[in-house]
GUFILO-500167 format. One record per residue (C-alpha): x, y, z. Coordinates in steps of 0.02 Angstrom, whole numbers. Example, Ala and Ser with C-alpha at 12.3 -4.5 7.8 and 13.67 -1.06 7.14 Angstrom:
! residues 2
<site><X>615</X><Y>-225</Y><Z>390</Z></site>
<site><X>684</X><Y>-53</Y><Z>357</Z></site>
//
This chain:
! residues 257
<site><X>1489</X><Y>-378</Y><Z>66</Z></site>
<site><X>1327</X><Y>-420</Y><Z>118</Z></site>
<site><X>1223</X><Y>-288</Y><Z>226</Z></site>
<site><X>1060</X><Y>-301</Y><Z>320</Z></site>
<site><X>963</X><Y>-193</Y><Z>442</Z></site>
<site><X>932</X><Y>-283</Y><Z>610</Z></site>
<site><X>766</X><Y>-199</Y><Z>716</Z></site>
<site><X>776</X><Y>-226</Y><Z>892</Z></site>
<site><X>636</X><Y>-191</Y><Z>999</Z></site>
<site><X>579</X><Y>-172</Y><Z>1202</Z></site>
<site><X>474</X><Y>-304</Y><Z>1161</Z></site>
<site><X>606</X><Y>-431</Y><Z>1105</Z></site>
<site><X>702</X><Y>-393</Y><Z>1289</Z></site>
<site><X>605</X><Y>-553</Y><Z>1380</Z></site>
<site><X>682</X><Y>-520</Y><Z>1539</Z></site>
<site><X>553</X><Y>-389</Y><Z>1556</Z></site>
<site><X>393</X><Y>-426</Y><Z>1618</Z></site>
<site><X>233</X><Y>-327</Y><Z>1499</Z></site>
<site><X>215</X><Y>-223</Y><Z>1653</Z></site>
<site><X>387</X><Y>-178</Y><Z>1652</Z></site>
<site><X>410</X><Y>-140</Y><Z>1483</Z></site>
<site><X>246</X><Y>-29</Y><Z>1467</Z></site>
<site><X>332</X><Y>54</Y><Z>1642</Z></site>
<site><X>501</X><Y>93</Y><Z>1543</Z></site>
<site><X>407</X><Y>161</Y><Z>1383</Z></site>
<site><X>281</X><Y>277</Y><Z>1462</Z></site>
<site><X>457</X><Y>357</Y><Z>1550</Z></site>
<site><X>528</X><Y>411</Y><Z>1389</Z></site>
<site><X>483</X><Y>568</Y><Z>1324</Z></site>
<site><X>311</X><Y>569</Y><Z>1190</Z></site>
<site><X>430</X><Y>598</Y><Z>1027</Z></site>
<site><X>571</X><Y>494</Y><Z>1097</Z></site>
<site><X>475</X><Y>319</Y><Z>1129</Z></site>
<site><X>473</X><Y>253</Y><Z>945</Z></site>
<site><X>672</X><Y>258</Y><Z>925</Z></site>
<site><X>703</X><Y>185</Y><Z>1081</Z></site>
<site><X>582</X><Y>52</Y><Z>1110</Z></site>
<site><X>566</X><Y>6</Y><Z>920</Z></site>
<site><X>727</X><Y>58</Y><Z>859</Z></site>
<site><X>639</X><Y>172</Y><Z>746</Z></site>
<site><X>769</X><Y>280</Y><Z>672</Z></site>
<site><X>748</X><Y>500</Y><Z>640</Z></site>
<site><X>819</X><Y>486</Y><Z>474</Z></site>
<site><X>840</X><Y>618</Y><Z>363</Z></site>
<site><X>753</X><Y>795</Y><Z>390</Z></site>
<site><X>622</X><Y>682</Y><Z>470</Z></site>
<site><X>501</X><Y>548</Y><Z>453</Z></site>
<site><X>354</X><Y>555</Y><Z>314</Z></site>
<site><X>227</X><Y>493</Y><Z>456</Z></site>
<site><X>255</X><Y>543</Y><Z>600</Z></site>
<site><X>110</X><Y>453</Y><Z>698</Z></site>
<site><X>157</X><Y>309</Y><Z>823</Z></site>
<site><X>143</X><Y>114</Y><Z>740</Z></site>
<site><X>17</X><Y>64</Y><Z>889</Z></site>
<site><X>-111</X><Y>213</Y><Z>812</Z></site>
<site><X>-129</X><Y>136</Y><Z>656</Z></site>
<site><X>-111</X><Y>-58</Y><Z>679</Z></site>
<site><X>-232</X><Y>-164</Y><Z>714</Z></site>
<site><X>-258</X><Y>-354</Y><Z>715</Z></site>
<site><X>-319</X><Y>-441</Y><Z>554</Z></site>
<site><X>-482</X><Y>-496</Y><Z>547</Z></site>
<site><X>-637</X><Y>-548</Y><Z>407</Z></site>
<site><X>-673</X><Y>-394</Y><Z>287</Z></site>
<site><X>-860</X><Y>-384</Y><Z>295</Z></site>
<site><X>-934</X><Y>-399</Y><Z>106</Z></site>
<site><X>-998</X><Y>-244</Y><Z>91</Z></site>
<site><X>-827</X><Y>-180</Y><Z>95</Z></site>
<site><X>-769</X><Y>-125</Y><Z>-64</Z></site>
<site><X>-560</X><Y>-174</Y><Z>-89</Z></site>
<site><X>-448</X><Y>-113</Y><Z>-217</Z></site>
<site><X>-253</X><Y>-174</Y><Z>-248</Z></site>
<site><X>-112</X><Y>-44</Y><Z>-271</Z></site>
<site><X>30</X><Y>-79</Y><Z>-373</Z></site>
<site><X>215</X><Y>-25</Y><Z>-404</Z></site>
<site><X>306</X><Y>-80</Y><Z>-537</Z></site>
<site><X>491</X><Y>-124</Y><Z>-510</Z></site>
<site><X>642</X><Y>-243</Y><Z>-547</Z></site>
<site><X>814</X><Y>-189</Y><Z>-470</Z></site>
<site><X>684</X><Y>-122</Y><Z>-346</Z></site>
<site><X>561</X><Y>-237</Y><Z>-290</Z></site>
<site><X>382</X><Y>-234</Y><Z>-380</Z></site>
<site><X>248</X><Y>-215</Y><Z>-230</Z></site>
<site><X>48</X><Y>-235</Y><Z>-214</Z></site>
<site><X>-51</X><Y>-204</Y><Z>-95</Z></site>
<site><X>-236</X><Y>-242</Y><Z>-56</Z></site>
<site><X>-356</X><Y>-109</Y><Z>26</Z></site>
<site><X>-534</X><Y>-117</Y><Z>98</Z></site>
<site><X>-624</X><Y>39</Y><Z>141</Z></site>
<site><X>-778</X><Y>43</Y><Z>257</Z></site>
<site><X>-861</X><Y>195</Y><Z>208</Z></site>
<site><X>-986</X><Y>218</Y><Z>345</Z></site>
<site><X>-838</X><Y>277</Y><Z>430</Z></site>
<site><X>-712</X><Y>325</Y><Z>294</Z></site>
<site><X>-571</X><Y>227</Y><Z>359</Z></site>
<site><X>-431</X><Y>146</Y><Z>250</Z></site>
<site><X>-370</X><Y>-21</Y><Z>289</Z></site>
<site><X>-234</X><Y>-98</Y><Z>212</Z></site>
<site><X>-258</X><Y>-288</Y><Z>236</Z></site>
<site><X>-129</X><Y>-382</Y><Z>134</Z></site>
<site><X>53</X><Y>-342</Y><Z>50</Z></site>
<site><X>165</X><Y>-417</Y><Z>-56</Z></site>
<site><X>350</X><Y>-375</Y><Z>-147</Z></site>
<site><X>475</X><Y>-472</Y><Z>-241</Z></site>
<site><X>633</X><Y>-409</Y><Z>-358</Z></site>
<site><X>685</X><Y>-459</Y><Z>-492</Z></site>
<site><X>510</X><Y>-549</Y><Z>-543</Z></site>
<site><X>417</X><Y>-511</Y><Z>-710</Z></site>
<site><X>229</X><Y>-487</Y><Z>-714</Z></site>
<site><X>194</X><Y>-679</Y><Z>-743</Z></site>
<site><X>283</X><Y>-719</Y><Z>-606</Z></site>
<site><X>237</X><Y>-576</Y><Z>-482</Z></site>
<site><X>52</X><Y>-554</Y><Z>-534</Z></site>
<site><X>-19</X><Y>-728</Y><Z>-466</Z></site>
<site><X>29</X><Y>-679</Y><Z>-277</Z></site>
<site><X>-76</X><Y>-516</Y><Z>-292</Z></site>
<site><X>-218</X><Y>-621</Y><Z>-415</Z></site>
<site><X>-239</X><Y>-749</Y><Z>-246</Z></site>
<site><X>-296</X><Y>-617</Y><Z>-157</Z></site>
<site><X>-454</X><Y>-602</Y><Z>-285</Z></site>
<site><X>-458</X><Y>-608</Y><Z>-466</Z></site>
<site><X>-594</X><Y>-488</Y><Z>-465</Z></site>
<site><X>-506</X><Y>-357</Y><Z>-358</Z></site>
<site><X>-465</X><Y>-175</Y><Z>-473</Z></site>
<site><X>-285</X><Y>-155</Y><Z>-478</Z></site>
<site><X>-227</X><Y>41</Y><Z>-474</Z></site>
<site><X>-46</X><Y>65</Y><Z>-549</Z></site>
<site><X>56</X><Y>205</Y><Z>-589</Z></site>
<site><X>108</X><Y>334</Y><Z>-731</Z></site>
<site><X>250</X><Y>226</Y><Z>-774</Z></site>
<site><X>151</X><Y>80</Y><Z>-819</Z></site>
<site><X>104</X><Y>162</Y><Z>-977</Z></site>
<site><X>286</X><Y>147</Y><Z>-1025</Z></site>
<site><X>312</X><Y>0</Y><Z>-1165</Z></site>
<site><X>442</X><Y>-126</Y><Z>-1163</Z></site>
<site><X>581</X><Y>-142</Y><Z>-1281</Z></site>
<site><X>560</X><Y>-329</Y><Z>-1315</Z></site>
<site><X>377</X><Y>-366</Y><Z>-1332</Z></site>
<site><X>325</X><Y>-180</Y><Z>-1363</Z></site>
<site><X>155</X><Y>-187</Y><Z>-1242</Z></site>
<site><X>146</X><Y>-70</Y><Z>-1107</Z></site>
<site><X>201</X><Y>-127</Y><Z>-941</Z></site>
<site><X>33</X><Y>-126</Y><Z>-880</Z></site>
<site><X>-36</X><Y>-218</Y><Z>-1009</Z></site>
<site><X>77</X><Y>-354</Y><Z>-994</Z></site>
<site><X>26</X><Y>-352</Y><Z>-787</Z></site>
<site><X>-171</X><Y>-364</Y><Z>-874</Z></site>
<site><X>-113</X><Y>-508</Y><Z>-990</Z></site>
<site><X>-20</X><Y>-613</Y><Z>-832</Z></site>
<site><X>-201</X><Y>-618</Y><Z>-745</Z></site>
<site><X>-225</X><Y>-442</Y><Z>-638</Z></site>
<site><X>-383</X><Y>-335</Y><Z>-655</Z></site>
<site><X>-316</X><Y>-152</Y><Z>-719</Z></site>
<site><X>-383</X><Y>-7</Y><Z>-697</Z></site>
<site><X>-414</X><Y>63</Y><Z>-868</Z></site>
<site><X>-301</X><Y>214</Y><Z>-832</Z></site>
<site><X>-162</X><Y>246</Y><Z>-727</Z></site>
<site><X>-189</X><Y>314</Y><Z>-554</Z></site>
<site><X>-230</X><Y>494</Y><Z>-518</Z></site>
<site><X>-288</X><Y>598</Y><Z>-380</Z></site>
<site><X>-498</X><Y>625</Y><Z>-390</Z></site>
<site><X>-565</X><Y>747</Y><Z>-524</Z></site>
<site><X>-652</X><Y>887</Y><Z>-475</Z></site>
<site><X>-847</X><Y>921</Y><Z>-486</Z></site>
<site><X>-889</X><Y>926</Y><Z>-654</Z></site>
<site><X>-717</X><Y>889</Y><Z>-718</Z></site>
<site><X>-652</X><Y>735</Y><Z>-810</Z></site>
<site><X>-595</X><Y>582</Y><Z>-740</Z></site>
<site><X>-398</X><Y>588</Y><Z>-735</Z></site>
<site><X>-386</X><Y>783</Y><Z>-723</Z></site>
<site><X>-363</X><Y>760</Y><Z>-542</Z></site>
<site><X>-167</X><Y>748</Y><Z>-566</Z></site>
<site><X>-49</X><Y>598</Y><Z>-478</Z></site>
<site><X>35</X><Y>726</Y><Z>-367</Z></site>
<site><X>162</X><Y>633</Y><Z>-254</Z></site>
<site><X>149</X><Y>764</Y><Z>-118</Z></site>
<site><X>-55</X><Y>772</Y><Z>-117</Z></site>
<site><X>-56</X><Y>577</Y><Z>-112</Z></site>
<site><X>79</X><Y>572</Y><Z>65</Z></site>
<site><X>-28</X><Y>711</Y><Z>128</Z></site>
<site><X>-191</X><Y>601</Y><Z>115</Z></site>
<site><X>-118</X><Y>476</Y><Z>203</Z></site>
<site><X>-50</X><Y>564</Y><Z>348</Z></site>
<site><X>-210</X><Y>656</Y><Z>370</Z></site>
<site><X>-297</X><Y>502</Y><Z>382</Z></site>
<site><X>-174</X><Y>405</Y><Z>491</Z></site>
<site><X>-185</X><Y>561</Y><Z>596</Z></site>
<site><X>-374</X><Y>541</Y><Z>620</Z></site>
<site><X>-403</X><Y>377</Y><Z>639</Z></site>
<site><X>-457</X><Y>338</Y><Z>480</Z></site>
<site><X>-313</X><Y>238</Y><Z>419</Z></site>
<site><X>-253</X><Y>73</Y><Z>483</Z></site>
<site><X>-156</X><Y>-87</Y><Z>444</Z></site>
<site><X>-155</X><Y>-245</Y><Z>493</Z></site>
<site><X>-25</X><Y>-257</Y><Z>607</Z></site>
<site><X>53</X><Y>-444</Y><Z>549</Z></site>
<site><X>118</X><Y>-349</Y><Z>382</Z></site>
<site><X>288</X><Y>-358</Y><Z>417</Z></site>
<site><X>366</X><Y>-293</Y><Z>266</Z></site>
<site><X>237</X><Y>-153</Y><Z>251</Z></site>
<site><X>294</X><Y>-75</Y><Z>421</Z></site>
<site><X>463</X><Y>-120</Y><Z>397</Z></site>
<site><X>451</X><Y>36</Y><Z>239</Z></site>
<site><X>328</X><Y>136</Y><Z>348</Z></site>
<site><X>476</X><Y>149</Y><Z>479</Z></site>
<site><X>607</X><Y>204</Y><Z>391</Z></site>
<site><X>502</X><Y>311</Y><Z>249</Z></site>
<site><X>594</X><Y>496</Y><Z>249</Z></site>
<site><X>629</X><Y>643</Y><Z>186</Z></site>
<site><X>819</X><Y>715</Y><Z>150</Z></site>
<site><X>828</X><Y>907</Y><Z>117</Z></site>
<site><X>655</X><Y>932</Y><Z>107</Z></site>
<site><X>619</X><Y>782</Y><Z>-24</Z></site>
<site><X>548</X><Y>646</Y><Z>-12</Z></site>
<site><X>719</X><Y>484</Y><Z>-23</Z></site>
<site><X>652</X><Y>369</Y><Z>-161</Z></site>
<site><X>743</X><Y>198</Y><Z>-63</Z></site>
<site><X>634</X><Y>45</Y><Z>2</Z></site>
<site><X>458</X><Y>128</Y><Z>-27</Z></site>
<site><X>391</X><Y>16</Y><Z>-137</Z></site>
<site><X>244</X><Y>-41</Y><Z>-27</Z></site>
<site><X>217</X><Y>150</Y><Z>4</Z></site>
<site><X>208</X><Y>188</Y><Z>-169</Z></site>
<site><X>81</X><Y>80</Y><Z>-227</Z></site>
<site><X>-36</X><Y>96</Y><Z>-42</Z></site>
<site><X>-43</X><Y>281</Y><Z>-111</Z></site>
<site><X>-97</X><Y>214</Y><Z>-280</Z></site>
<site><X>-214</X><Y>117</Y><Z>-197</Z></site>
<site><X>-293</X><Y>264</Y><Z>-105</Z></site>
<site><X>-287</X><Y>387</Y><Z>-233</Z></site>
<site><X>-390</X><Y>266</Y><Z>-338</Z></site>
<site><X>-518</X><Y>218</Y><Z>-192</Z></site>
<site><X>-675</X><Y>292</Y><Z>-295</Z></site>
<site><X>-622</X><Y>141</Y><Z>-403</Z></site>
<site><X>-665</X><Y>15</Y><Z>-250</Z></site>
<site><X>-783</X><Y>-132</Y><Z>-303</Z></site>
<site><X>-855</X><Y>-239</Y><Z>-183</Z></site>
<site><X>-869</X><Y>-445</Y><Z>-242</Z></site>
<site><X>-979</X><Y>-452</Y><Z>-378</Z></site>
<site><X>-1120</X><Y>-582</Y><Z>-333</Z></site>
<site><X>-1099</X><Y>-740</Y><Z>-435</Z></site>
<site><X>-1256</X><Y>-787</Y><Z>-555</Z></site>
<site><X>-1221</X><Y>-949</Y><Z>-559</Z></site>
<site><X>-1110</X><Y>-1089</Y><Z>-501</Z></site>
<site><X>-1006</X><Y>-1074</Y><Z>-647</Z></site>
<site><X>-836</X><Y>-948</Y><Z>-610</Z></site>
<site><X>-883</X><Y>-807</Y><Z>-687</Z></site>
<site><X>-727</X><Y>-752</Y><Z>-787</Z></site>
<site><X>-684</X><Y>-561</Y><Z>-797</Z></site>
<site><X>-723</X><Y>-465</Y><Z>-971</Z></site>
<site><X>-633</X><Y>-339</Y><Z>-1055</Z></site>
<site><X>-788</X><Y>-246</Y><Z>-1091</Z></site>
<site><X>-790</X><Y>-190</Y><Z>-912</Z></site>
<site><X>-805</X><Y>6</Y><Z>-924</Z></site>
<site><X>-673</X><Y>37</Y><Z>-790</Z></site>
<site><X>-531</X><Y>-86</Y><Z>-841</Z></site>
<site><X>-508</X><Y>-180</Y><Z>-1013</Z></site>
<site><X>-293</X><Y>-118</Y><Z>-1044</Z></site>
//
């Protein structure tokens, strides 16, 4: 039997005029108006984020190049692999997360040249499990993501080190990372661009069961807090020095798996 989830929203009901529909919204209750204008389910014991969609989108537009980005990555196969791309303007410490991409079922030479479009020079952040080898060729996963074209990090993703401490001491804490988030989407200092489909399709129905957090169709979650928890690793475009592509080298102090 084949299943899929079918999202309905106010805005899809084009017998409504906009003034209408903004009329019917602002009459439902604050906490009520996602789930019944978006059809925005309370699953679980509740929702990881709960902040309103319309506080955090925005519409794409041109990252200025003083921006530094960074790509997030979880790994996956009966789950779908994910990436997603991040720019950070730091005069204001916001977060925005610009592009997004999954796929199952896809090894890393076939998933890593969607994420490698989006700039060969861009760091990738990936998880713990990357560090895992595979049975076949031996390599750790992440290497063989390295080896298929992607710019890794030299380690795997961890929360900041503390003053004085060394990098990676700042532990990958899944609860820290979630917190991070909310606290920025909560202050107006994260946002994404609002034509990721996919990426707010997970953002809806991320939740928690029984206090934990449900492990199902978070894949674009997982590696945006990669992403973030990896932002001191943020690079702006290196400026070419001439008009020959410059190729990445492995002797790069922050990546070379």
């Amino acid at each position: 039997m084949t299943r899929a989830i079918v999202t309905m929203t106010i805005d899809d009901a084009e017998h409504y005029s906009p003034e209408e529909r903004a009329a019917i919204v602002a009459s439902y209750p604050a906490h009520e108006r996602e789930a019944r204008a978006k059809g925005i389910p309370t699953l679980g014991s509740g929702r990881i984020f709960p902040v309103e969609e319309d506080s955090i989108t925005c519409a794409p537009f041109k990252i200025p190049a003083h921006w530094p980005k960074i790509n997030g990555l979880d790994f996956g196969w009966d789950h779908p692999a994910a990436g997603v791309q991040a720019a950070w303007d730091r005069d204001s410490d916001c977060w925005y997360v610009i592009k997004a991409h999954r796929a199952r079922e896809q090894t890393p030479i076939l998933f890593a040249p969607a994420v490698k479009a989006w700039g060969a020079w861009v760091p990738c952040a990936w998880p713990h499990d990357g560090l895992q080898h595979d049975k076949g060729s031996g390599k750790q996963l992440a290497q063989q993501y390295a080896a298929a074209g992607l710019k890794m990090l030299k380690d795997n993703a961890t929360h900041a080190p503390q003053p004085g401490e060394p990098e990676g001491s700042g532990g990958n804490g899944v609860e820290a990372g979630l917190m991070d988030m909310l606290d920025r989407m909560q202050t107006g200092r994260f946002k994404v661009f609002a034509n990721l489909d996919d990426w707010l399709q997970e953002f809806r129905m991320y939740h928690r069961k029984d206090g934990r957090v449900v492990k199902e169709r978070d894949d674009l979650m997982s590696a945006t807090r990669y992403g973030l928890m990896m932002k001191r690793k943020a690079i702006v475009q290196p400026v070419q020095q001439s008009a020959r592509v410059q190729q990445w080298q492995a002797l790069d102090s922050e990546v070379g798996i």
